[in-house]
C-alpha positions as CSV (number, residue, x, y, z in Angstrom):
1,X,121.1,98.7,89.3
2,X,121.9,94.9,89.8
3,X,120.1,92.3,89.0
4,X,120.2,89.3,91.1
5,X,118.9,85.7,89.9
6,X,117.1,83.5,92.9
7,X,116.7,80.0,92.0
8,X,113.4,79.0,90.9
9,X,112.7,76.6,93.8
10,X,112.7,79.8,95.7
11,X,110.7,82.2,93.7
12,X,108.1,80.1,92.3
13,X,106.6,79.4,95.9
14,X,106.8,82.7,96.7
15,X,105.0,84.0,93.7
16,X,102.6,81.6,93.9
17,X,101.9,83.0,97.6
18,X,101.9,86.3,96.8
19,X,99.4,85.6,94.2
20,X,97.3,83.8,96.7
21,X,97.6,87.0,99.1
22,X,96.4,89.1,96.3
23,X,93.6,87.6,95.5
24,X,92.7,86.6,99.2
25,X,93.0,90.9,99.7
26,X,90.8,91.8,96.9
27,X,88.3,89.4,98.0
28,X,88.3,90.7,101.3
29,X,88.3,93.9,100.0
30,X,85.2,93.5,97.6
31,X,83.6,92.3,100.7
32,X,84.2,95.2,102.9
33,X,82.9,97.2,100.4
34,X,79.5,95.8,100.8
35,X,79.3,96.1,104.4
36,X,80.1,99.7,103.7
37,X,76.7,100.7,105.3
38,X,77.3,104.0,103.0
39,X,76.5,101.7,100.2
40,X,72.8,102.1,100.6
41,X,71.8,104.5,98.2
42,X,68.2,105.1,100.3
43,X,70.8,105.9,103.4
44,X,70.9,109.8,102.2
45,X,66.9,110.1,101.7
46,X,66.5,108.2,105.4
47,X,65.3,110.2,108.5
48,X,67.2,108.0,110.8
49,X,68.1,109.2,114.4
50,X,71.5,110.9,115.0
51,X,72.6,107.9,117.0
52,X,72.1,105.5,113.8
53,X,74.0,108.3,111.6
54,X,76.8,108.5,114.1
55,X,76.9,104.6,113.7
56,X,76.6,104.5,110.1
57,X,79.9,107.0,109.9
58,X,81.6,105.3,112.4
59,X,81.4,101.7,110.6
60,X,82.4,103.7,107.3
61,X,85.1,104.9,108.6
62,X,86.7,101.7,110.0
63,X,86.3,100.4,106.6
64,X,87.3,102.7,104.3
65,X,90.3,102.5,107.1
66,X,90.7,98.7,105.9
67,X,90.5,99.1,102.7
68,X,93.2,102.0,102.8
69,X,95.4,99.3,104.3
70,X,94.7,96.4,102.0
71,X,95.1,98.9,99.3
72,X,98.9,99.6,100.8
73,X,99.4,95.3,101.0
74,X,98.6,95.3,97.7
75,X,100.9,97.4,96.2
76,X,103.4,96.0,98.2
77,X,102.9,92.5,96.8
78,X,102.3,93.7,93.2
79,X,105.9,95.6,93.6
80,X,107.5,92.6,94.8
81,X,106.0,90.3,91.9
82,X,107.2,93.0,89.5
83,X,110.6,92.4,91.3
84,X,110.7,89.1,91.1
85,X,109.7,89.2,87.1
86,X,112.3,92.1,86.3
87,X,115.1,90.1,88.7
88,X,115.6,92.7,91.2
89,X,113.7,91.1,94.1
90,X,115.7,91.4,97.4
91,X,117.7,94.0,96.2
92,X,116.9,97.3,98.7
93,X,115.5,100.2,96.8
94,X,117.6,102.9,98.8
95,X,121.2,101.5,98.5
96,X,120.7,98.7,96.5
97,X,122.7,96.5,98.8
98,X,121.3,92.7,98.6
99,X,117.9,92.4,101.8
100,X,118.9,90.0,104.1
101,X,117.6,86.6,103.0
102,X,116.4,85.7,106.7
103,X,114.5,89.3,106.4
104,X,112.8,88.6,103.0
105,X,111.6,85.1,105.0
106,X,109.9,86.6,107.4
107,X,109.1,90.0,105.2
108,X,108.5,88.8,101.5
109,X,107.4,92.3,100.1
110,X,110.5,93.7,102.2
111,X,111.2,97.1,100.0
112,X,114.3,98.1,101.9
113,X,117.3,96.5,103.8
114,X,117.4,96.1,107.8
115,X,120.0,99.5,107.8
116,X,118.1,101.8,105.1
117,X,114.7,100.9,107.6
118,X,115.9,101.7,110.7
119,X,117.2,105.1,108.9
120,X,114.0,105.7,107.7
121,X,112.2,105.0,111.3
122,X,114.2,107.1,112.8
123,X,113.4,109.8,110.7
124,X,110.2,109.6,110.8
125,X,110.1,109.6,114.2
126,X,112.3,112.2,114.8
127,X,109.7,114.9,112.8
């Protein structure tokens, strides 16, 4: 596969960002975990009414939910700052055609180009 150099003025912002988003995730992350109201280690011992369980599973749920999401950001944004390290960032992973630049602006962790999405939407819609 081809490697493609960006200039630095471009990547070094972008890394920089990523970086940020990285952290700014984990923290968030780290933070849902202690609302986690599954956290309490007294919760399993507790009496409490079937109302306050159903409550307790519900607000879980939603963040384990988040957390499954950030986890997906994340590896997202570590791919794309192994990318940009190796020199393959903006190059799609399917065909290895160059990601449209204006793309990558607006989708920095972009894995794929605008054609090899749409193909893969449409499949997965079509199951």
């Amino acid at each position: 596969m081809k490697k493609i150099k960006f200039p630095g003025k471009v990547l070094q912002p972008l890394t920089a960002f990523l970086k940020k988003e990285e952290k700014k995730l984990e923290e968030h992350k780290k933070e849902l975990a202690k609302q986690d109201p599954f956290i309490n280690v007294d919760r399993v011992n507790d009496n409490a009414a079937s109302d306050t369980d159903a409550a307790e599973e519900s607000g879980h749920e939603r963040i384990h939910a988040l957390k499954r999401e950030i986890d997906k950001t994340l590896v997202f944004i570590r791919k794309t700052l192994t990318k940009i390290k190796i020199g393959k960032y903006g190059l799609c992973e399917h065909c290895g055609q160059l990601i449209d630049t204006d793309r990558l602006a607006v989708n920095p962790t972009a894995q794929l180009c605008i054609d090899c999405e749409r193909k893969k939407e449409r499949l997965s819609t079509s199951r």
